[in-house]
N, C-alpha and C positions, 0 to 999 in steps of 0.2 A: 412940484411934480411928486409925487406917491413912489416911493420904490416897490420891486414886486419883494415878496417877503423871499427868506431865506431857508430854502429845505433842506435839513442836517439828517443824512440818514444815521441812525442813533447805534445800530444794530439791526439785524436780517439772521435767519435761519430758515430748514425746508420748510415752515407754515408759517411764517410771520415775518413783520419788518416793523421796526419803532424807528421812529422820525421825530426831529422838533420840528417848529415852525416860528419864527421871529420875523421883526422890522429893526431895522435898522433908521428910523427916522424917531422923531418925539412926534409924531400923527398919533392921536387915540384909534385902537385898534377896538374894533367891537367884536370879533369873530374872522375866521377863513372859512372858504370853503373847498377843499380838497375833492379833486378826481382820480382813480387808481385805475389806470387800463392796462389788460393783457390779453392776447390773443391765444386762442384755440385751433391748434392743427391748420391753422392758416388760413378759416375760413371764417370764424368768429369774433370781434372784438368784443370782449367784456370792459364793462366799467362799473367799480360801486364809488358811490359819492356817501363826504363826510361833510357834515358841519358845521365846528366844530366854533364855541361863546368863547371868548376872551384874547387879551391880547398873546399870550406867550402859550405854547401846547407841545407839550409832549403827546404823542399818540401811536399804540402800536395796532396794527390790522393783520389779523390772523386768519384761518382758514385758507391757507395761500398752496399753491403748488409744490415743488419743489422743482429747482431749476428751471425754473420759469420768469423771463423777463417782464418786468415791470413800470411802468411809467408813474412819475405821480405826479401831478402839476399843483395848483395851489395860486391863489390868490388873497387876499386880505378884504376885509369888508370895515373899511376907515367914517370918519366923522367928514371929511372931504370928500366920499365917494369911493368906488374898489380901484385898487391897485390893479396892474397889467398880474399877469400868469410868470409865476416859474416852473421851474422843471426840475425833476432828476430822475436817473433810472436804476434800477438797482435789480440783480438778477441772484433769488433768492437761491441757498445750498443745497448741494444735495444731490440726486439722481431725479429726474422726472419720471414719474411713473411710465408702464408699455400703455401705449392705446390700446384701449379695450377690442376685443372683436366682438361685431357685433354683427346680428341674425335678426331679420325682420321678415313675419310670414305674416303674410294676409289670412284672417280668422274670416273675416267675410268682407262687402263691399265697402262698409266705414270702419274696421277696425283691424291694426295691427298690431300683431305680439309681436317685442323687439325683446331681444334678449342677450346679453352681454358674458363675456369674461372679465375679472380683474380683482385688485383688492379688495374686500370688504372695510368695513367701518370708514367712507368715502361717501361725498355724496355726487352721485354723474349726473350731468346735463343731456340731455337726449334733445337733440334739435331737429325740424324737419320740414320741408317746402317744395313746392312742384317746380323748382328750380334749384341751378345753382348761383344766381343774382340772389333769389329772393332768400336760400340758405345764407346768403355772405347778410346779407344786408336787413331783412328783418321774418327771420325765422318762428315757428311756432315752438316753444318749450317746454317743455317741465321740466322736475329736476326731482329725485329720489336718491335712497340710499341702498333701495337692494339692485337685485342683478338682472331682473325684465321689466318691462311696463306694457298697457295694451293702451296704446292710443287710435285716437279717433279721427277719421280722415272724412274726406269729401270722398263722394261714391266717384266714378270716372275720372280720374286724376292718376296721373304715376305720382310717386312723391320720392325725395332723397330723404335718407337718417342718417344722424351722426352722433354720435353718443362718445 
């Protein structure tokens, strides 16, 4: 049997988390491949994927929130086949930013200017869907670093934004 590998959170701060990653068996290890999820305002899940050649890895993943809860799972990719999933959760320091407020006016029938408050040198995510299923579950996006954007809509449609 494969154990699932062991995830050592290494250190965490407001933008970043370093982690190892080991087996604990003599299996030749070829690579893992890591999942990192966090959720948005309760309506979003995010996930970026790592992955990552060799047996033993240190790796730190930056661009992160601050005080924001984290998942990170992880599996192994062995000479026998992959290992089962581990887990750990780590919820980085700091104060989490205010949520932005945000203003979306209709410029004409396909296009909206949304325009925000908030930090600068950040980059936001602006999501948007003629639901609130279809916002949770798979939204339209972009993502910039200033303070409005003009997105493009279906003509007759209401639509929700979340930035």
């Amino acid at each position: 049997v494969i154990p699932p590998p062991v995830i050592h959170i290494e250190s965490y701060s407001e933008d970043s988390i370093s982690f190892s990653l080991k087996m604990t068996t003599n299996i030749k290890v070829s690579g893992y491949v890591v999942n990192i999820y966090w959720t948005f305002d309760s309506h979003r899940q995010e996930k970026r994927t790592l992955v990552i050649e060799g047996e033993k890895s240190i790796q730190k993943v930056a661009n992160l929130t601050a005080h924001t809860p984290y998942e990170i799972s992880a599996w192994a990719k062995t000479e026998l086949g992959d290992s089962p999933l581990s887990f750990v959760h780590v919820v980085t320091s700091g104060t989490r930013p205010a949520s932005p407020s945000l203003k979306a006016k209709a410029i004409n029938q396909t296009a909206v200017e949304c325009s925000w408050t908030g930090p600068r040198n950040v980059v936001y995510g602006i999501f948007y869907a003629t639901s609130f299923l279809e916002l949770y579950r798979s939204p339209h996006n972009s993502s910039t670093s200033s303070h409005n954007m003009t997105v493009l809509v279906q003509r007759d449609e209401q639509y929700l934004f979340l930035v």
